[in-house]
N, C-alpha and C positions, 0 to 999 in steps of 0.2 A: 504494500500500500504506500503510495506516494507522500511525504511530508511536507506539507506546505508551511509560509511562514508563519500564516495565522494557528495552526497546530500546536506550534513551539509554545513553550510557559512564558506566561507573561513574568516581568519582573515579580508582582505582589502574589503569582504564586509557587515563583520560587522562593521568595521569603519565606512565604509560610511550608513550603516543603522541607527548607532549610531549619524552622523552628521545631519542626516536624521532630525531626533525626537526630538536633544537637542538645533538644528540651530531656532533662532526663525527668524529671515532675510527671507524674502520670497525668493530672489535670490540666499545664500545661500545654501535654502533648494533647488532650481531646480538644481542646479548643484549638488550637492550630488545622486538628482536624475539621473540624466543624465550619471552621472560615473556609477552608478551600475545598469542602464541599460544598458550599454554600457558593461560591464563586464560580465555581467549576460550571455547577447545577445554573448558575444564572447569564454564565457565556452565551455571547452570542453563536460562537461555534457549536456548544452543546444544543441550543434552541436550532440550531439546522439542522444538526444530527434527526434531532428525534422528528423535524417538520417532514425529512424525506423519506423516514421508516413509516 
C-alpha cells in the first residue's frame, strides 16, 4: 500500500506517541493514549477512511 504525505504522523501525534513510550506512570500513559485516539478518530484522513468503506 502506497504512503502518502498526509499518512505520515503529524507533529502533535508524534508527541503524544512519544509521551506514549517514554511516560512510565500508568495514568500518564492512558491519557497520552486517549489524546491520540481521540485525534487519530477525528483526522480528516480517518473520516475518509471510513467515508469510502
Amino acid at each position: 500500500m502506497p504512503s502518502y504525505d498526509d499518512d505520515l504522523p503529524t507533529q502533535q501525534e508524534e508527541y503524544l506517541l512519544k509521551q506514549l513510550v517514554d511516560n512510565i506512570e500508568q495514568q500518564e500513559r492512558i491519557q497520552a493514549l486517549i489524546e491520540l485516539k481521540n485525534l487519530i478518530i477525528g483526522s480528516k484522513r480517518c473520516k475518509i477512511a471510513f467515508y469510502r468503506v
